[in-house]
N, C-alpha and C positions, 0 to 999 in steps of 0.2 A: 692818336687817331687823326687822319687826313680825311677830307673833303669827298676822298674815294671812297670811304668805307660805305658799306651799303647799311640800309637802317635797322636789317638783322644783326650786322658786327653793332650799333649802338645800342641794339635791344641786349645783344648779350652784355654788353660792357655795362648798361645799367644794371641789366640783376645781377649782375657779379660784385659793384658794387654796393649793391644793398646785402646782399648776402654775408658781407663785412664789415660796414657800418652801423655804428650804434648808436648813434647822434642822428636826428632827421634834418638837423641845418649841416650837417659835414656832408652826408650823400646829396642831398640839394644843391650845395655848391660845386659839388665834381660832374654831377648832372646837366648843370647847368652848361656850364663849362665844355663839355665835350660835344653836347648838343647845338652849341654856337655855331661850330664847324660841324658838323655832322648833318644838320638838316639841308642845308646852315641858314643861321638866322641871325636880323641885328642884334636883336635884344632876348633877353628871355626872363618872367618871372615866375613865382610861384605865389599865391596871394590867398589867404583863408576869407571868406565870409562869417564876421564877427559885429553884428550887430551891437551897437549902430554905425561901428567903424570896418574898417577891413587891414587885414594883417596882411603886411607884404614879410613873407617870410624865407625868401630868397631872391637873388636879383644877381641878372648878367650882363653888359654890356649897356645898360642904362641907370641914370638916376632914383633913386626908390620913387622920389616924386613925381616923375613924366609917367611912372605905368598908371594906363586907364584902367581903373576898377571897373568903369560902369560896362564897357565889354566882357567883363569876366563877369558881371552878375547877367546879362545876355544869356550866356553860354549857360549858366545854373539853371536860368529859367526854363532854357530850353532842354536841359542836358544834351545840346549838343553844338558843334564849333558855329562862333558867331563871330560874326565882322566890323573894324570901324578901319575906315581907311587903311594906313597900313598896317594897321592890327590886326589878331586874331587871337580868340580864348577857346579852349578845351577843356572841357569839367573833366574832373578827377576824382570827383566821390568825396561825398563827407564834407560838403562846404568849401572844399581846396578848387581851384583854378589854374592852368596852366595860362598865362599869359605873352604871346610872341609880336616879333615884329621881322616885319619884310620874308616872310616865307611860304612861296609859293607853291609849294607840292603840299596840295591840303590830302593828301593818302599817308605822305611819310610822317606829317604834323600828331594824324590822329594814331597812327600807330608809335610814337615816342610819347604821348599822352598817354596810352595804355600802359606801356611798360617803364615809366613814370608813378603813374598809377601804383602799378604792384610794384615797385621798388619802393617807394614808399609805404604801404601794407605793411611789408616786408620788416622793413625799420622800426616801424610802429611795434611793430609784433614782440621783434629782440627788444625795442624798450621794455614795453609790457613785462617779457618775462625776466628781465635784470631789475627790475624793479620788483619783482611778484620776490624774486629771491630775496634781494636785499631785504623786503621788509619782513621775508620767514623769519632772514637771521636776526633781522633785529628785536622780531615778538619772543623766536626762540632764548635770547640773551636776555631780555625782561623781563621772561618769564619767570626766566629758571631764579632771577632775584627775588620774582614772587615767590616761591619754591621754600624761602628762608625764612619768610616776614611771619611771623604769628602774631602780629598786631592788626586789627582790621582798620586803623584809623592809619597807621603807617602803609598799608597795602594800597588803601583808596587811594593815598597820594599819587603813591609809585605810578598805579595804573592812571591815572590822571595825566601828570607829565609824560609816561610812555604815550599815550595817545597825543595830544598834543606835538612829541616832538616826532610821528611817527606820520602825522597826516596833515604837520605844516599847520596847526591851527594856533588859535587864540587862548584859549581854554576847552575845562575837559570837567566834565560832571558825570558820577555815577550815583543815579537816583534807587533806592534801593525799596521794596513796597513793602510797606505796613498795612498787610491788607486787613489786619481788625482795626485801625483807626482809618483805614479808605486816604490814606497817604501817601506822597513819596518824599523819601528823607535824602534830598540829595547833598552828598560830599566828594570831594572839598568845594566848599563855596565861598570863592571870593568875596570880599564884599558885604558879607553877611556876618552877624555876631555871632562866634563858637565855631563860625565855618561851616556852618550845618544849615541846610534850607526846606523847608518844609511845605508842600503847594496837596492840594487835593489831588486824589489820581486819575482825575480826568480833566485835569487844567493843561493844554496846551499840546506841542509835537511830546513829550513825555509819555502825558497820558494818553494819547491815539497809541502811542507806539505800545505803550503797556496792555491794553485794552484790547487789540489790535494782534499784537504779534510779529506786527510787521514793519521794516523798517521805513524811517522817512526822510529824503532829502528835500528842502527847504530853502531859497534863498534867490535873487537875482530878477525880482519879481513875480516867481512861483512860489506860492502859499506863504507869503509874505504877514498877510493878514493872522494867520495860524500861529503867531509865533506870541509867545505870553508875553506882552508887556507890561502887567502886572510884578515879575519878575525883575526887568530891567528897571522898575522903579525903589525898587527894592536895593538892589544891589548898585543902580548908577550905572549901570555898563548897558551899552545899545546892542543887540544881537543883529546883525545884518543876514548870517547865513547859519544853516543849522543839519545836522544828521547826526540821525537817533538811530539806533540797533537795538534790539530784544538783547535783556541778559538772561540766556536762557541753561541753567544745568545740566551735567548731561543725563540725566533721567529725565527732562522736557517740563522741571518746574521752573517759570517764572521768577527771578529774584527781582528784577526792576528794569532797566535800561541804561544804556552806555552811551554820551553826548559829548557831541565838539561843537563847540561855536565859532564861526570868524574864519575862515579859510581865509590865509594871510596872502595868497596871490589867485585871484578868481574865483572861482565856484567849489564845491567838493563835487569829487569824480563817481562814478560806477566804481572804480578802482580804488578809492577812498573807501568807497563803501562797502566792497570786500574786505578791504585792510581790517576795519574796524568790527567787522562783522568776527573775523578771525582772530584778533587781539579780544573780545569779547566772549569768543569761545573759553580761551585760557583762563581769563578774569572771571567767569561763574565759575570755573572748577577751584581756582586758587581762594575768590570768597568764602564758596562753601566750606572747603576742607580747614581755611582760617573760623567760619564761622562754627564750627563744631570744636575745633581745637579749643575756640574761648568757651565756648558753651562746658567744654570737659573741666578747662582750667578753672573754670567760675566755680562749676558743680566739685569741684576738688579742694577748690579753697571752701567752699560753704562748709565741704566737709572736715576739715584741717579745724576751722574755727569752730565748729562743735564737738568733735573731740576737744579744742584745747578747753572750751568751758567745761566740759565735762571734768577734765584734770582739775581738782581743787584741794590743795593743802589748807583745810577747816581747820581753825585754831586760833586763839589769842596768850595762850603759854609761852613763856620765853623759851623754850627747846624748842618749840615747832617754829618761834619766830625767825632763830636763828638759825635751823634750816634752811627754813624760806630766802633767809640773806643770803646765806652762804649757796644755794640753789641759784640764785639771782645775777653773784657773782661769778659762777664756774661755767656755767650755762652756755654760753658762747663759744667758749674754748674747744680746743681737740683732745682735751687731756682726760685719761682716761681716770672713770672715777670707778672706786668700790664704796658700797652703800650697805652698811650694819646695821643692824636689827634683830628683835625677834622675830618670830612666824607672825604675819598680819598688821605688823607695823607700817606700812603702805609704802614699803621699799619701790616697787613698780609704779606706785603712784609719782612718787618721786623723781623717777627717771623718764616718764612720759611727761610731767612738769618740766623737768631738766630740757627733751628736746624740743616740747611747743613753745619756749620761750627763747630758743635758738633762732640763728638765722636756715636751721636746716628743719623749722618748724614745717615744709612741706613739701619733705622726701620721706621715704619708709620709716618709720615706726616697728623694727622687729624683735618681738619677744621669743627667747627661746629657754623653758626652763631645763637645766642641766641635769637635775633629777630624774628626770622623766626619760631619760635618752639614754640606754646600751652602749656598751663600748663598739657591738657593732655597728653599731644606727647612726653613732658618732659624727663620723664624717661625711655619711650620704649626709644627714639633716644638715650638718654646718656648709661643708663643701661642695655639696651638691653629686649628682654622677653623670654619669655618658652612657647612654643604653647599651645595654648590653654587660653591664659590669660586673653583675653577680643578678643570682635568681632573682626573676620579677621585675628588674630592669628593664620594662617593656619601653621605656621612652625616657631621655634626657630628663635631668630636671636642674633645675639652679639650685644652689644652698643657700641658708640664709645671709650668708656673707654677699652673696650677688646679688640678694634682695632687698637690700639696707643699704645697698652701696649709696654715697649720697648723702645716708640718714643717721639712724641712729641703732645698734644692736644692743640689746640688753639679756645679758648672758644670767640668770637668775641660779640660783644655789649654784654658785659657782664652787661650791667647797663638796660637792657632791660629784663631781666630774673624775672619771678614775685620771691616773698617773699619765697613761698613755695617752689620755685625750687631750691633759693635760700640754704635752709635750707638741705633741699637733697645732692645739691653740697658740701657744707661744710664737710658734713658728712663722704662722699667719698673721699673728700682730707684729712682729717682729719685719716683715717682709712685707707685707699689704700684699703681696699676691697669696690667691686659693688656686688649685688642682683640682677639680673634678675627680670623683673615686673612678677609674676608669678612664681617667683622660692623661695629657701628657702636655697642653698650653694653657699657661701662665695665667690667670686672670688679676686685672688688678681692682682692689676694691676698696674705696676712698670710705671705711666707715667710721665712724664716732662710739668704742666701746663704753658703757657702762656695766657694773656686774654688782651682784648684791650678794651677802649670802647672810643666814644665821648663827654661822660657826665661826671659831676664833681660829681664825687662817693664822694667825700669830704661831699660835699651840701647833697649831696641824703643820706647820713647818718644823718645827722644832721636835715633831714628833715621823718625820719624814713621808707625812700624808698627801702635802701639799708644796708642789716644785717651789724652791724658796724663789729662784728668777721670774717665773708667772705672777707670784705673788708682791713682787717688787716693779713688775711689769701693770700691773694692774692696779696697784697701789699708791698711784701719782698723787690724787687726792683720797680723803677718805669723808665718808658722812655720813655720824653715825645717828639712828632714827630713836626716838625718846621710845618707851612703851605707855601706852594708852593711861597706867596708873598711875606716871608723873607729870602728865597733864593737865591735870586739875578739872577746870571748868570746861576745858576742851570735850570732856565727853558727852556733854550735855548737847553745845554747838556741833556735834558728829551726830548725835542721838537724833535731836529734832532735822538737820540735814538730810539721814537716811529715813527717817518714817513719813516726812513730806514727800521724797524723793518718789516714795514706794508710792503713797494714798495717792499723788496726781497722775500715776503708772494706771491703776486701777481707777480710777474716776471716781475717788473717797474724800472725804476733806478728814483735812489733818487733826487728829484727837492730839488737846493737850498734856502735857505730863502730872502729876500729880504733886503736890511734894513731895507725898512718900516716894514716891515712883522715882521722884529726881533724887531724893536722899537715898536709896537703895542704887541705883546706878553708880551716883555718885562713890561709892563705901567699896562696892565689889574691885577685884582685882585684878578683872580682865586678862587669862592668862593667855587667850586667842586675840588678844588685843583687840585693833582699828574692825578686821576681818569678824569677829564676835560679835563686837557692838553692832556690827551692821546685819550679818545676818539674825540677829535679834531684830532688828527694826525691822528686817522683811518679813519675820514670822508674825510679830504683832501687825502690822498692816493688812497682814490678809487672812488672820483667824481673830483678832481683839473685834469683840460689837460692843464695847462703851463707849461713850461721848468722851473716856478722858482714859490716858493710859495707868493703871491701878497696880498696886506692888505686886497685888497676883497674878497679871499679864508677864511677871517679871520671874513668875515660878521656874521657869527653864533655868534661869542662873544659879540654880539651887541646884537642879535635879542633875544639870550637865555637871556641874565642876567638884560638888559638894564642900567638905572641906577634907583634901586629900593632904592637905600641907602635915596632919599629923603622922603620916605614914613613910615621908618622904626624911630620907636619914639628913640632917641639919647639921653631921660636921662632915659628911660627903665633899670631896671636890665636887666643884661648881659641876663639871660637866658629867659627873656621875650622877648627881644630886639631879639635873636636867635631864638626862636620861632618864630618872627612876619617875620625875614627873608626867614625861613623853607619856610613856608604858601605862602609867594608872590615866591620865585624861584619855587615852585611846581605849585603853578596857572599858571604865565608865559610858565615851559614847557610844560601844558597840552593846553593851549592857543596854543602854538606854532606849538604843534602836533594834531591843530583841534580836540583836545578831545580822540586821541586816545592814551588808558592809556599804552598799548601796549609799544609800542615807548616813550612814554613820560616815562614809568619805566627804557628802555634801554638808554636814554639819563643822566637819572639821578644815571645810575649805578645799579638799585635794580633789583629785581626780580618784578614780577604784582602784587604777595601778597605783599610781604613786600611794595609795594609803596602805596596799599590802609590799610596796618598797620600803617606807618608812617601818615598816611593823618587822622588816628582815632587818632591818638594820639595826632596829631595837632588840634584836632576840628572842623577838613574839610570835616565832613563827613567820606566818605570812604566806604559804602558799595557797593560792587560787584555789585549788582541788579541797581545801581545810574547809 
């Protein structure tokens, strides 16, 4: 541009280059620059009013130090061109000055002051919004970290330093309200012991903002006085500047507020104050959802460690001791265990011990007994289906292999399981992936099997009952459960265990035993074992009215079992012999309970199905319609 150009060609050449500059000292100096020659003028500056100094923030054709300010603050007072000898100043809005020298056309001065003016707007504006962006991206990138943290003490950090490195500051506190102790609990707090700082919730910019709602900027000798110094004595550090924002939920509860102190080059901005208002958006949604995630995790551990008290292997016998060892040492492992016993020997107790003392002590816990489950039902209940797979199939559902993934499955009368489901199971221990009945992708599922049963899977192999590879498959460890009768003293320690158990259930205090009562216990032979003794202790807890438990409280042990051992042929194989006992304890209770199967299944432990499954399998009949 020449000296020709008229001050339309310079008004176009400034907003052209502001329309592509991004920097306000880059277009200042090309401004400057072509205005030299274009108005034309000696000198030319740009100068802010900044109390109690002034900021020459562009300069042409003179030394920064010869430009006169005090003509550019003329020209503020006036808003409009003022004169000192061969000087002249033109406001520009916003505390900025045009400041010239030797230019006589005061028409063309104040018309490049205008579009000066808005080329600088302009600039300002593109900062603004390269800035608004940059720091979406940077909340949006913070965020999404917060996204991972389930720790609410590792969260505060994060958000702490994201503020901090986001608004140029000193430090970053997120006060958090305890509104039944009328507190605020702010972290991370330098300077203070545990990091955690504790002030009333109407101490200081916190508690305005809390109280309030509303945000507050602080600093430069505005509301200076406002600032807790209580705090800084506390912690040793001086707060010179300060802005607070509402931490507000998006349902518009109150969690506390979000703090920067110390803006590291001048004041915080409007712009600042957005920023943080916006990174504080994120930070409620990411506290709350972390603070309900611990709240879940807490209430699940609460729940994990009352289950595991609940699990207790009661006993000072050396068979249960050694149990207990051998429980203590396998317990960890992936290795699949089978657990022998008779009916009621606390095989299930066993393997819920076995997982609460795991490190998978709190993931799924799933029982599934084998008896109880159809060769149809088979693989819905283990493998799960896909809607639509067969009738009824109104909706997808997991199997318990998808359930337990994680934890621990405990597969119970696993010698009841026909052949075919047999071969299915294998399959799936063998592969760790399950099939959905009705599906066609792969699932894999990290579980810990244990399995129990009361049959001699030895036999049932050899008798082509039970897949000899399952039984080898499952057979890594084995642990076999004492019955109640070679326990000794233990029954007494189970006895008093289950009738306290029951009386503090019912709001009763515990009757003691009697001798007799303990010498009658002690003598019987428990052929329902752990399972008997205990529903024994529930019936006397809630029909006994003496102060002490009496050998006649104990009349059920007579009338349930009698003495059937004379009926029972004594050079029988074992498992005919057990058979023939099944059939007379099952008649007896259903005798007992006048036919009603009902009751007769809940005295003997089972469910209604499984006791007329049990009664087919014994060749008692057993159908429902009977």
């Amino acid at each position: 541009m020449t000296k020709q150009h008229t001050d339309d060609e310079l008004t176009r050449y400034i907003l052209d280059k502001s329309s592509q500059a991004s920097q306000i000292d880059d277009f200042l100096a090309l401004a400057l620059t072509e205005a030299r020659a274009g108005l034309p003028a000696g000198a030319l500056a740009v100068v802010l009013a900044n109390p109690p100094q002034w900021q020459i923030l562009a300069v042409s054709g003179v030394p920064e130090h010869e430009v006169p300010t005090d003509v550019a603050a003329d020209a503020l007072d006036k808003d409009n061109i003022a004169k000192w000898n061969e000087w002249q100043a033109a406001p520009l809005g916003n505390g900025y000055a045009l400041v010239v020298r030797d230019v006589t056309d005061t028409s063309s001065l104040m018309k490049f002051a205008s579009s000066l003016a808005a080329g600088m707007n302009t600039v300002r504006q593109t900062q603004t919004r390269d800035r608004r962006i940059r720091r979406l991206e940077r909340i949006l990138e913070v965020t999404h970290g917060w996204g991972q943290t389930n720790n609410m003490e590792t969260l505060l950090h994060a958000m702490a330093e994201a503020a901090t490195d986001l608004l140029e500051a000193d430090r970053a506190s997120i006060f958090l309200w305890d509104r039944a102790n009328k507190q605020l609990v702010g972290r991370p707090a330098l300077g203070v012991e545990d990091g955690e700082l504790r002030i009333p919730d109407d101490a200081g910019i916190v508690g305005q903002v809390i109280h309030s709602g509303e945000t507050r900027r602080v600093g430069g000798g505005l509301g200076d006085e406002e600032i807790n110094r209580s705090v800084d004595e506390t912690t040793g550090y001086k707060t010179s500047t300060v802005l607070c924002v509402p931490l507000t939920s998006p349902d518009g509860k109150l969690l506390g507020a979000f703090e920067v102190l110390n803006k590291k080059k001048g004041h915080f901005s409007g712009e600042d104050e957005r920023g943080l208002t916006e990174l504080a958006a994120h930070a409620a949604v990411a506290l709350e959802n972390t603070q309900q995630l611990e709240e879940l995790l807490t209430k699940h551990q609460q729940l994990v460690e009352q289950a595991a008290e609940g699990v207790q292997m009661i006993g000072n016998s050396p068979a249960i001791e050694a149990v207990r060892s051998t429980t203590r040492r396998i317990a960890d492992t992936d290795l699949a265990i089978l657990i022998l016993g008779e009916n009621g020997t606390g095989k299930e107790v066993v393997a819920q011990s076995m997982h609460y003392i795991s490190s998978r002590r709190d993931q799924p816990f799933i029982a599934v007994n084998c008896a109880a489950l159809t060769e149809t039902l088979l693989e819905s209940e283990l493998f799960g289906h896909e809607k639509g797979a067969f009738t009824d199939a109104n909706e997808a559902r997991a199997g318990k292999f998808e359930l337990a993934s994680g934890g621990t499955l405990f597969l119970d009368e696993i010698g009841d399981m026909s052949l075919s489901g047999q071969a299915k199971l294998l399959r799936v221990l063998e592969d760790k992936t399950v099939v959905r009945v009705g599906g066609s992708t792969p699932i894999h599922t990290e579980v810990r099997i244990l399995a129990a049963t009361n049959q001699d899977l030895a036999a049932m192999v050899r008798e082509k009952k039970f897949r000899e590879d399952l039984f080898f498959r499952l057979n890594v460890v084995s642990l076999e459960l004492p019955p109640l009768r070679n326990r000794g003293d233990d029954v007494m320690l189970l006895a008093k265990h289950f009738l306290g158990t029951f009386c503090r259930t019912m709001g009763r205090k515990t009757p003691p035993f009697s001798a007799a009562a303990e010498k009658r216990l002690l003598a019987h032979r428990w052929p329902g074992n752990v399972r008997e003794l205990r529903n024994l202790m529930e019936r006397i807890a809630y029909l006994s009215t003496g102060e002490s438990v009496e050998v006649d409280d104990l009349a059920f042990i007579e009338s349930a079992t009698g003495d059937m051992t004379e009926t029972v042929d004594m050079n029988a194989m074992l498992s005919d012999a057990t058979k023939q006992f099944q059939q007379q304890y099952i008649r007896h209770t259903i005798d007992l309970t006048k036919g009603n199967m009902s009751k007769a299944a809940k005295r003997l432990g089972l469910h209604r199905s499984n006791l007329y499954r049990k009664m087919r399998q014994l060749d008692m009949g057993g159908d429902e319609e009977e």
